[in-house]
C-alpha positions as CSV (number, residue, x, y, z in Angstrom):
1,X,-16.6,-61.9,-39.6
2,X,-17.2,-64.0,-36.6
3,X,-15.7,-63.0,-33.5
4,X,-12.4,-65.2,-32.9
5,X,-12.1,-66.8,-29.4
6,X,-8.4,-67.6,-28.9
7,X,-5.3,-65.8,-26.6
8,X,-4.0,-63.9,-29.4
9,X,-3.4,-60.2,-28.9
10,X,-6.4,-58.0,-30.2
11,X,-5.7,-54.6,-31.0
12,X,-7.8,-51.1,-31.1
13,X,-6.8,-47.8,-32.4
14,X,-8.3,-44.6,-30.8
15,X,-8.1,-41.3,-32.2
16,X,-5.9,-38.9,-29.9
17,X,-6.9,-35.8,-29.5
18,X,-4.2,-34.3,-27.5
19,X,-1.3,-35.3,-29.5
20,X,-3.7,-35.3,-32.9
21,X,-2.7,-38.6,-33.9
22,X,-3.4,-42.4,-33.8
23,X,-2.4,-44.8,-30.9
24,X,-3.3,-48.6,-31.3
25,X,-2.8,-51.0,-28.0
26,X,-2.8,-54.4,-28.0
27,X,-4.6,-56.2,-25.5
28,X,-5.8,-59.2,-24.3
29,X,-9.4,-60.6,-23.9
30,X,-10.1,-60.4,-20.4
31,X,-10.9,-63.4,-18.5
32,X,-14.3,-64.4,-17.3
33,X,-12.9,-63.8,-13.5
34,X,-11.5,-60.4,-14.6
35,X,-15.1,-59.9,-16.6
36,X,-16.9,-60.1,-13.0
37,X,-14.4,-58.3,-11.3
38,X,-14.5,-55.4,-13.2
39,X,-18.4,-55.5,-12.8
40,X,-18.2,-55.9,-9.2
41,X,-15.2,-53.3,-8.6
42,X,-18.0,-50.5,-10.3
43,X,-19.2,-49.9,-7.0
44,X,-19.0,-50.2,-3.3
45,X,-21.5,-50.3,-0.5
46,X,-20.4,-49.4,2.6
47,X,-22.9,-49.3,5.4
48,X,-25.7,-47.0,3.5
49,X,-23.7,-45.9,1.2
50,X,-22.5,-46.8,-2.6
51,X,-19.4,-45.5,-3.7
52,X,-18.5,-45.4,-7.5
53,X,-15.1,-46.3,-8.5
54,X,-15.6,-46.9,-11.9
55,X,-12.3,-44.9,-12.8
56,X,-10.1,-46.6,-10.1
57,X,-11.9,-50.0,-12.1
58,X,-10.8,-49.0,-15.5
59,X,-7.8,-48.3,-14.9
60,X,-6.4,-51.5,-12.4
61,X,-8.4,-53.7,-15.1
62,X,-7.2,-52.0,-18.3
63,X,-3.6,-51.9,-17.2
64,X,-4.1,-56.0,-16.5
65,X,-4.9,-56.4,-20.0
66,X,-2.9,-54.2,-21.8
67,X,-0.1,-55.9,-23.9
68,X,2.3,-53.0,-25.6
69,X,1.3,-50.5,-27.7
70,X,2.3,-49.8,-32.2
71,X,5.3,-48.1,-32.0
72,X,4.8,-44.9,-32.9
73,X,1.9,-44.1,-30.1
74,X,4.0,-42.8,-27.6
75,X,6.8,-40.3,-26.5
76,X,8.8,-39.5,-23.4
77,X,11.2,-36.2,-23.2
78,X,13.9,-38.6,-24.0
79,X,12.1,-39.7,-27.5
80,X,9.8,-42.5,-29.0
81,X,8.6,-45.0,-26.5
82,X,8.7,-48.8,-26.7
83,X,6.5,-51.5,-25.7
84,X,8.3,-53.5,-27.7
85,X,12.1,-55.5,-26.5
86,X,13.2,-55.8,-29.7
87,X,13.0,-51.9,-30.5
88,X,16.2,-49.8,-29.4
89,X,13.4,-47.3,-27.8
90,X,11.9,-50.0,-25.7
91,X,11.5,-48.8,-21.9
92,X,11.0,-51.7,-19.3
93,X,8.7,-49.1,-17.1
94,X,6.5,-48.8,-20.2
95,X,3.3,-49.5,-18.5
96,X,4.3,-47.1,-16.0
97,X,4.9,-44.6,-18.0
98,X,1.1,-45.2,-19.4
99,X,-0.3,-45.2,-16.1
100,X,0.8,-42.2,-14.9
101,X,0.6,-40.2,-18.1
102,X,-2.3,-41.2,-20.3
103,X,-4.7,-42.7,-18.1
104,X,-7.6,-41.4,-20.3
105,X,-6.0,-43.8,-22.4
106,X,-6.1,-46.9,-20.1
107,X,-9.9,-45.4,-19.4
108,X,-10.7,-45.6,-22.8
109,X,-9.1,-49.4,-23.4
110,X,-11.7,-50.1,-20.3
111,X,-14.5,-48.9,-22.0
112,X,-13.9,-50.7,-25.2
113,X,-13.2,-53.6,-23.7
114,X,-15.5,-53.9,-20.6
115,X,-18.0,-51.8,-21.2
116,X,-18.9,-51.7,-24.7
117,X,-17.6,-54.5,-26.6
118,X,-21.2,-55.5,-27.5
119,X,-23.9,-53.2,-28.8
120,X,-27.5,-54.4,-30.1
121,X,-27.0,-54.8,-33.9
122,X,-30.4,-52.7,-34.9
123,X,-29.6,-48.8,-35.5
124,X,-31.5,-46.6,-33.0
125,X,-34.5,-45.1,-34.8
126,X,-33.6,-41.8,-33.8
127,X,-30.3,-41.9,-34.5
128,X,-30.6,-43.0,-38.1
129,X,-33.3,-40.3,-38.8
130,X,-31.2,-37.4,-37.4
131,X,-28.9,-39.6,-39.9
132,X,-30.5,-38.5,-42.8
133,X,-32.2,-34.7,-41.9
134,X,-28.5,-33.4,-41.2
135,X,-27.2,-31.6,-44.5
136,X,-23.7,-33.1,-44.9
């Protein structure tokens, strides 16, 4: 399946270990700008020194792309949360909510998207022979 280059919302579903369920986001392919800035927001030099900011860059860059979330994903005290308008749980301050309460979430989003959208298509040796000596 080729890989489709339009604006129209991808989506990913991670496993959650915390809550023990599934929570698909839907997101947008990042621009080339936000590509590069992401890349250059990794690190800092100032003076001698590099500084690593590679969590503060995940989560400003995730949170740009981040479009809503399958209903369902998340909860609040007062019930099911919405990224959704039409749905009577929808919250305005959704992506609020996200930020400040599952920003291993927005991490992970980063990753997938930034970080490790492409891998080389030839299985590591020694991963495929640990592959096959592990009893099942």
């Amino acid at each position: 399946m080729p890989r489709l280059l339009n604006d129209k919302p991808c989506e990913v579903t991670f496993l959650d270990r915390i809550s023990d369920s599934k929570i698909t986001l839907f997101y947008r392919l990042p621009t080339t700008e936000e590509r590069v800035g992401f890349a250059n927001a990794l690190v800092t030099r100032r003076g001698n020194k590099i500084d690593t900011s590679m969590g503060q860059a995940r989560l400003k860059y995730a949170a740009l792309i981040l479009l809503g979330f399958k209903d369902g994903s998340f909860s609040t005290d007062k019930g099911p949360l919405s990224s959704d308008e039409k749905s009577p749980h929808y919250d305005p301050a959704w992506k609020t909510f996200i930020r400040q309460y599952a920003q291993d979430v927005l991490q992970m989003l980063a990753i997938h998207v930034f970080e490790a959208s492409v891998v080389t298509s030839e299985p590591d040796d020694e991963v495929e022979k640990e592959k096959t000596e592990l009893p099942l």
